[in-house]
C-alpha positions in Angstrom: 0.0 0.0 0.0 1.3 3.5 -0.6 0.5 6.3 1.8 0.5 10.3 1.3 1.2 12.8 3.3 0.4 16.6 2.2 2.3 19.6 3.3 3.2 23.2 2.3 -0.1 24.9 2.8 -1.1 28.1 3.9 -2.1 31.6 3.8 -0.7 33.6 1.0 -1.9 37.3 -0.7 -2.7 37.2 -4.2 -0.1 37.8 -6.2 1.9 35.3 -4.4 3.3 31.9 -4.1 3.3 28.1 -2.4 4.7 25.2 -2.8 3.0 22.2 -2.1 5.1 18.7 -1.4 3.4 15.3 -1.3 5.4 12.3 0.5 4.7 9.2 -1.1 5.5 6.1 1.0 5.2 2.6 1.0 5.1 0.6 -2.2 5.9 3.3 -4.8 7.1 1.3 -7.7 3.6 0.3 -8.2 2.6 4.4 -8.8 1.9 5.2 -12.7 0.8 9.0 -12.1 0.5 11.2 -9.4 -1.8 14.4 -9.2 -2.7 17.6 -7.6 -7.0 18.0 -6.8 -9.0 20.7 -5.3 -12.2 21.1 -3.8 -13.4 24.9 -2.6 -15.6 25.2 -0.6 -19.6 24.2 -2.0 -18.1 23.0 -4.9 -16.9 19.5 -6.4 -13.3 18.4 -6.4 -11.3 18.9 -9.7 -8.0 18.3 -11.1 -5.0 20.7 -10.7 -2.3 19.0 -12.5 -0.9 15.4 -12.9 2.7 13.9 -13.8 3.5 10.8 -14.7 5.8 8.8 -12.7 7.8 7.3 -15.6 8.9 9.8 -18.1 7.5 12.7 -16.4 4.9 14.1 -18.5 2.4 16.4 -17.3 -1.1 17.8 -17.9 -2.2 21.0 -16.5 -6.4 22.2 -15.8 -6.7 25.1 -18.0 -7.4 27.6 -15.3 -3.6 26.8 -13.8 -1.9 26.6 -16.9 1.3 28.9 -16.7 1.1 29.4 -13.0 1.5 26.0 -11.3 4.4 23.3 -12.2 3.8 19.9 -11.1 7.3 18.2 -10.8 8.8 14.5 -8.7 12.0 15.0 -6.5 15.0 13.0 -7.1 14.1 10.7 -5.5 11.0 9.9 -7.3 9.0 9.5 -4.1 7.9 13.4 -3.4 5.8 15.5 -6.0 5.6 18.9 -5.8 3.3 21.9 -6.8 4.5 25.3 -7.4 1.8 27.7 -7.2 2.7 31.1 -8.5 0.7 34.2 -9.2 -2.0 32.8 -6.8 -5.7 34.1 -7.1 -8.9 34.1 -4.6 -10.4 31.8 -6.6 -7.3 29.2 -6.2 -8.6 28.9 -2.6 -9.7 25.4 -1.9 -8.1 22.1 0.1 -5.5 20.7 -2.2 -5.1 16.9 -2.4 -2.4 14.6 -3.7 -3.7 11.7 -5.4 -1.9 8.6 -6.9 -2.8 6.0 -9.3 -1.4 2.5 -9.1 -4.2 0.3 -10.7 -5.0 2.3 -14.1 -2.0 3.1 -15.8 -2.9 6.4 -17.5 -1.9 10.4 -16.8 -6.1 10.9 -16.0 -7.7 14.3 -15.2 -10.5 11.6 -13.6 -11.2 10.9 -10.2 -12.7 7.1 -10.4 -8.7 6.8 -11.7 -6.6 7.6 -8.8 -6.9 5.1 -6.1 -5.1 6.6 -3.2 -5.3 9.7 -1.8 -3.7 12.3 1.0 -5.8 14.0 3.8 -5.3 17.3 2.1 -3.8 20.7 3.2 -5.7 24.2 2.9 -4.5 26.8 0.5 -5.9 30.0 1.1 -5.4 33.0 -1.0 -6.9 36.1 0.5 -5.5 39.7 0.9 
């Protein structure tokens, strides 16, 4: 089983920036992709960004693309999110997600199997 573990979180004006880590342990060769989700508040949760664990390709939601850079660590068990030129509207719990069953870079849900507790991302001046 592979467990995650958010972190970097916080309150930041707009304008600004974060940078959100997720720690990936357990049995991580069996990851394909792991991804960024975000749920505000009254709203359903949607897809932020995903990277795929071998070859490291990514794939963006439209309303981040250009401000947010998914990326892995060296050691292939951390993913990051760089969040610049934050908004209001980015305000919402952020959750790292990981897919070891379905094999493909999804901007789904039902394909990501595991998932972190989340950390809150407020942007507010």
């Amino acid at each position: 089983q592979v467990q995650l573990v958010e972190s970097g979180g916080g309150l930041v004006q707009p304008g600004g920036s974060l940078r959100l880590s997720c720690a990936a342990s357990g049995r991580t060769f069996n990851v394909y992709a792991m991804a960024w989700f975000r749920q505000a508040p009254g709203k359903e949760r949607e897809f932020v960004a995903g990277i795929r664990w071998s070859g490291g390709s990514t794939n963006y939601a439209d309303s981040v693309k250009g401000r947010f850079t998914i990326s892995r660590g060296v050691a292939k068990n951390t993913v990051y999110l760089q969040m610049n030129s934050l908004k209001p509207e980015d305000t919402a719990v952020y959750y790292c997600a990981a897919d070891s069953l379905f094999g493909s870079l999804s901007m789904r849900m039902s394909e990501y199997d595991l998932w972190g507790q989340g950390t809150q991302v407020t942007v507010s001046s």
